[in-house]
Each structure stands twice: as structure tokens, then as C-alpha cells.
C-alpha atoms as a printed R data frame, in Angstrom:
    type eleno elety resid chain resno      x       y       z
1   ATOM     1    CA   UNK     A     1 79.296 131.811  87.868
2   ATOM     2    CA   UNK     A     2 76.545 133.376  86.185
3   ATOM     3    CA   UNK     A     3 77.339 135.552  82.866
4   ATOM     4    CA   UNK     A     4 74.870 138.327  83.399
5   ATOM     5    CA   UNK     A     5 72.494 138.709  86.582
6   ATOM     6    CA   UNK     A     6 70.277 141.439  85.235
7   ATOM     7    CA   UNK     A     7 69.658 143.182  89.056
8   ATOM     8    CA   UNK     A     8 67.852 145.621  87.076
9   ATOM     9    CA   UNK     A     9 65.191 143.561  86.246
10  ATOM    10    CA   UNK     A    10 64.932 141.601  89.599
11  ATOM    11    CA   UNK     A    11 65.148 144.924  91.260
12  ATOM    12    CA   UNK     A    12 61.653 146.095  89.030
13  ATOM    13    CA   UNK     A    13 60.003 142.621  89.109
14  ATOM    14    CA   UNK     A    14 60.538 142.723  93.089
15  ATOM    15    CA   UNK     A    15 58.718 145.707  93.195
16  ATOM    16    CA   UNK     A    16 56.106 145.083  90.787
17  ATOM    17    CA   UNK     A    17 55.157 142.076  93.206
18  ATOM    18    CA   UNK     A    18 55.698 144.114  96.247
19  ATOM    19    CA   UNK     A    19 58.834 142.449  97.547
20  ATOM    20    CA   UNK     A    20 62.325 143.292  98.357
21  ATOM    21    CA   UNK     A    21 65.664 141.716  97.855
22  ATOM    22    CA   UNK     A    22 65.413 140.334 101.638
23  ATOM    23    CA   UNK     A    23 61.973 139.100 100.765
24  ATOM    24    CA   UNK     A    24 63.344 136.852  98.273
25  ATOM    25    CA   UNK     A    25 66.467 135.597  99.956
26  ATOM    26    CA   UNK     A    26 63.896 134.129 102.427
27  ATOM    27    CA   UNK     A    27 62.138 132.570 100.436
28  ATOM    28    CA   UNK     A    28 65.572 130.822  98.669
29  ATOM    29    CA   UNK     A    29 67.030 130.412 102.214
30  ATOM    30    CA   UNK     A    30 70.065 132.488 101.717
31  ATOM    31    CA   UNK     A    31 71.506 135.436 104.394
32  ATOM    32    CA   UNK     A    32 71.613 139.243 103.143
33  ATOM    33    CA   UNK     A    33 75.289 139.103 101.358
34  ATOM    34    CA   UNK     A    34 74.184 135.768  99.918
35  ATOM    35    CA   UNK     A    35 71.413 137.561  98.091
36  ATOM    36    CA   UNK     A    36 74.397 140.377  97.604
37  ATOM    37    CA   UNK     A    37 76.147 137.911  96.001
38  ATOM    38    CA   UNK     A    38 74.021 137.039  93.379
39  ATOM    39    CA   UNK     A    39 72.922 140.041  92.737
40  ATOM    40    CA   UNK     A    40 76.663 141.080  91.667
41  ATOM    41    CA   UNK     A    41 77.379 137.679  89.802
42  ATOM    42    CA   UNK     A    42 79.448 135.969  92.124
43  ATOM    43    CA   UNK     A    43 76.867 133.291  93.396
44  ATOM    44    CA   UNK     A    44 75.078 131.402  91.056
45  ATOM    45    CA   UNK     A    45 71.559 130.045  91.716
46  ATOM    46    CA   UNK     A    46 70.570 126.442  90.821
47  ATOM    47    CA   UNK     A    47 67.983 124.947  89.175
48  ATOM    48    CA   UNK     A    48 65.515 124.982  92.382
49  ATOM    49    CA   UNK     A    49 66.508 128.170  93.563
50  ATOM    50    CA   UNK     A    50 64.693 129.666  89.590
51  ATOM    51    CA   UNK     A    51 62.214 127.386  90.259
52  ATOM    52    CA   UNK     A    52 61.135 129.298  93.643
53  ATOM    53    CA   UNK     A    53 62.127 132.576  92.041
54  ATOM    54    CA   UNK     A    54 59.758 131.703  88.869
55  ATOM    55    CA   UNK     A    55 57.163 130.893  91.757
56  ATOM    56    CA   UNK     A    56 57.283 133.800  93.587
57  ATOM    57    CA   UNK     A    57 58.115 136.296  91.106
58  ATOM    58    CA   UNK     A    58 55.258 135.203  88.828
59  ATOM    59    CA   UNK     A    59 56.702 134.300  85.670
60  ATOM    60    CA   UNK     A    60 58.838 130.859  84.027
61  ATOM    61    CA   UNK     A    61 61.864 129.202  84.864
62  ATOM    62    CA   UNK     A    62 62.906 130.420  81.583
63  ATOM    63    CA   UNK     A    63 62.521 133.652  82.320
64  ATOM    64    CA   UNK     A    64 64.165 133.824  85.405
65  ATOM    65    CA   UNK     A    65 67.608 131.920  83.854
66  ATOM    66    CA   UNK     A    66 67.660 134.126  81.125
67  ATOM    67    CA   UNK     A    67 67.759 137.459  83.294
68  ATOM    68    CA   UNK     A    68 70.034 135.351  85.526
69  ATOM    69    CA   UNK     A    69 72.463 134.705  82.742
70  ATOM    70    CA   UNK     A    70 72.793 131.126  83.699
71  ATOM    71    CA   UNK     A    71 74.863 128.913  81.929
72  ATOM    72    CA   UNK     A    72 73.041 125.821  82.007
73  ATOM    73    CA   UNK     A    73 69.682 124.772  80.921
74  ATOM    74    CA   UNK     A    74 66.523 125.826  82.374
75  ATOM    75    CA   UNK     A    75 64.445 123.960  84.396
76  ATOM    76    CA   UNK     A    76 62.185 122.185  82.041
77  ATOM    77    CA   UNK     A    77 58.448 123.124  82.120
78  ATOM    78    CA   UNK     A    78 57.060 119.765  82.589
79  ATOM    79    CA   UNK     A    79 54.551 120.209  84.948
80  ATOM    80    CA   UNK     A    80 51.745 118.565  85.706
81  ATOM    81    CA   UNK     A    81 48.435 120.093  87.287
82  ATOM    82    CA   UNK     A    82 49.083 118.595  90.845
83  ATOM    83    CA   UNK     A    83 52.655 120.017  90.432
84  ATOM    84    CA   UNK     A    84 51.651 123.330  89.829
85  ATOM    85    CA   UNK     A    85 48.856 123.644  92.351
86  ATOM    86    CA   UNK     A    86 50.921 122.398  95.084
87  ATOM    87    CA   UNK     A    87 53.425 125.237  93.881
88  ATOM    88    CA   UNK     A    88 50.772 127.836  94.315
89  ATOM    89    CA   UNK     A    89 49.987 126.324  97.440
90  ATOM    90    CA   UNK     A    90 53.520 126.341  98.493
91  ATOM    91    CA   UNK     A    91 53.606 130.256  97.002
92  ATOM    92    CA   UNK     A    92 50.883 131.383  98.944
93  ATOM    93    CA   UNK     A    93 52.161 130.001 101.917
94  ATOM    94    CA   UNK     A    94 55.983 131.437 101.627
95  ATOM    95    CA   UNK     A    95 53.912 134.917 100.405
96  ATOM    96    CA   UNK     A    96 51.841 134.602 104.053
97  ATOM    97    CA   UNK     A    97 55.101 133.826 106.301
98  ATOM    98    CA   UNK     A    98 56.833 136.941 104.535
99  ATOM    99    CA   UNK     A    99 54.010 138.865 105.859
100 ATOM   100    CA   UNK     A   100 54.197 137.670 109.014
101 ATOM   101    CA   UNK     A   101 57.668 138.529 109.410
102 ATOM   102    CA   UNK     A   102 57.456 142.181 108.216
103 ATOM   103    CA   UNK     A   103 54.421 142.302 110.633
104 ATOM   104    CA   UNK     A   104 57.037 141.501 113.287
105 ATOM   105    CA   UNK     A   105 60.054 143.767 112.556
């Protein structure tokens, strides 16, 4: 389990990207009280989970597994050019679909 999930933080970088908790849970595949859940520190998120997160929310792996309190290691920063541009493709395209869907509601 996570030792600190800093919801305060999520909570204000959501917003500051124009996002909501539902947004995100999406994007990581996980249902409403999954996103709950890790927002009260009983689910913990793995490695590729902070990965999207990092993605979407605009800042490092590092960043996002320090306000998540995990307990293991961040996701190294190793990446290459084609890596990252296919992230930002991938981004882009979660960003679009999440449009989409509020479009629909």
C-alpha cells in the first residue's frame, strides 16, 4: 500500500490540466471506487499506471511516485526520442477520446 497519496496535489494538478478524477481513471483503466481507492491509500498504482499519470498529468515519473508515496522505485527515465514521441502521441490520443466522451454524457 502506498505511504502517502497526496490527493491534494492530484486534486490541483487535475485541475490545472483541466481533468477530473474520472478523467484519469480512464485513462489508467480503473472504475470510480478504484480511483476512490487510491485516492485514500488503499490501492496502490504500479509502475505503468505513474507512467500514464506522468503522461497525462504533464510532469515525471518521479514526480508522480513521490506525491503517490510509493514504496518502490520510480520508473526510470530512460527514454529515448521515439519513446517519448510515441508517448505524446499516445497522450494526445487518450486527451482526444476523453473529449469525446464528455461530449457524449
Amino acid at each position: 500500500m502506498a505511504l502517502f497519496f497526496d490527493s491534494e496535489w492530484f486534486d490541483a494538478r487535475l485541475a490545472t490540466c483541466g481533468l477530473k478524477r474520472g478523467d484519469l481513471g480512464l485513462a489508467l483503466g480503473l472504475s470510480e471506487n478504484e480511483i476512490g481507492e487510491v485516492w485514500k491509500d488503499q490501492r496502490e498504482i504500479n509502475a505503468g499506471q505513474v507512467r500514464v499519470m506522468a503522461a497525462l498529468l504533464g510532469v515525471t515519473p518521479q514526480v508522480i511516485a513521490t506525491h503517490a508515496g510509493i514504496s518502490t522505485p520510480a520508473p526510470r527515465d530512460e527514454l529515448t526520442e521515439h519513446r517519448l514521441a510515441r508517448i505524446e502521441r499516445d497522450l494526445q490520443e487518450i486527451k482526444a477520446l476523453l473529449g469525446e466522451l464528455r461530449e457524449r454524457r
